[in-house]
C-alpha positions in Angstrom: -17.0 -32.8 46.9 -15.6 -35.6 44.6 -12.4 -35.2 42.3 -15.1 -35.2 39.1 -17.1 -31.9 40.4 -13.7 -29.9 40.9 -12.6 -31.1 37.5 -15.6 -30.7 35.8 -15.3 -26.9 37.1 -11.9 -26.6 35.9 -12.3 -27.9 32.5 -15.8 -25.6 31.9 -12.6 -22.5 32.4 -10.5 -23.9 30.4 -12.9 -24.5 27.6 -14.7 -20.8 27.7 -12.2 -19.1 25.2 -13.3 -15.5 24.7 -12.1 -14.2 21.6 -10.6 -10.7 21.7 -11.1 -8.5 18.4 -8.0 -8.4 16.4 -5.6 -5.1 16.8 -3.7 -6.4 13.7 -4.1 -3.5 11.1 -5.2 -4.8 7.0 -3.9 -2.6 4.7 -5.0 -3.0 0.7 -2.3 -1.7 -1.7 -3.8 0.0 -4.3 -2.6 -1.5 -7.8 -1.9 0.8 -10.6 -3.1 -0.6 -13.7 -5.1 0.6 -16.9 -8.2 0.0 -15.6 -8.4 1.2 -12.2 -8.0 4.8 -13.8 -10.3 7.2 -14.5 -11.6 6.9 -18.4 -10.0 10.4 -19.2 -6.8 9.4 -18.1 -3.9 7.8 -20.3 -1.2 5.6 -19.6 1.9 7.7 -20.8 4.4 5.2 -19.2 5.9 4.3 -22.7 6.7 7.5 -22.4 10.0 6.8 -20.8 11.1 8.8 -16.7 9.8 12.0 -16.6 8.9 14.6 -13.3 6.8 16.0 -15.0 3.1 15.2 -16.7 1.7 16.2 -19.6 -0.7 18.3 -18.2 1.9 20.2 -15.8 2.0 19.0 -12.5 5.2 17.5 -10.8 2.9 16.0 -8.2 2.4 12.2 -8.4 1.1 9.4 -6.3 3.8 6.8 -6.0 4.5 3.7 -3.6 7.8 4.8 -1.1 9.0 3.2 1.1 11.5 5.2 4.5 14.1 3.8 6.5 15.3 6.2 9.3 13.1 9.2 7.9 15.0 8.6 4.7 13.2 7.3 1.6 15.5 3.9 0.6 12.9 2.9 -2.4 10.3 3.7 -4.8 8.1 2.5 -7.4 9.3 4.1 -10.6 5.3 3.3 -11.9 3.1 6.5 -10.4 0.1 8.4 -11.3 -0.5 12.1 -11.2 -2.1 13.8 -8.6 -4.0 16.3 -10.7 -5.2 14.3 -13.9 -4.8 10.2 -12.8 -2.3 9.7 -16.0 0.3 7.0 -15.2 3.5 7.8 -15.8 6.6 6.6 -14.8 9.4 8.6 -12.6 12.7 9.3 -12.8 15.1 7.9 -10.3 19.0 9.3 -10.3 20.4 7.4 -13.0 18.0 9.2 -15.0 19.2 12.6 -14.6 20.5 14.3 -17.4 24.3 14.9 -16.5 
């Protein structure tokens, strides 16, 4: 057996690279902007903080982020679960002493 048969062997491993699928996750923020909304909906962030919309709920969709089970931020931009109008929320400065 000469030293180029065993090599030739060795390199034909080393060159058959599998590829594993990726485990690394993609996630997509979702953007909140006027025209990703539904046509009915309105864009009452003018408005100024409020917690609640115009049609009544005080249930929104809003970007959070947690730290130890704890939110530590928020976008103040959010969009109301029940009729899609942005609006923007009120963080504790804006709370009426």
């Amino acid at each position: 057996m000469s030293a180029r048969n065993g090599g030739g062997a060795e390199s034909a491993e080393a060159t058959d690279h599998r590829k594993e699928p990726s485990r690394a996750m993609r996630f997509r923020l979702r953007i909140l902007s006027k025209n990703s909304i539904p046509i009915q909906a309105t864009d009452l962030r003018s408005l100024g903080p409020t917690h609640q919309c115009v049609c009544g709920s005080t249930v929104f969709n809003c970007f959070v982020q947690f730290e130890d089970y704890d939110i530590c931020w928020w976008a103040l931009d959010a969009q109301c679960a029940s009729c899609g109008n942005l609006v923007k929320v009120p963080c504790p400065v804006d709370k009426p002493e």
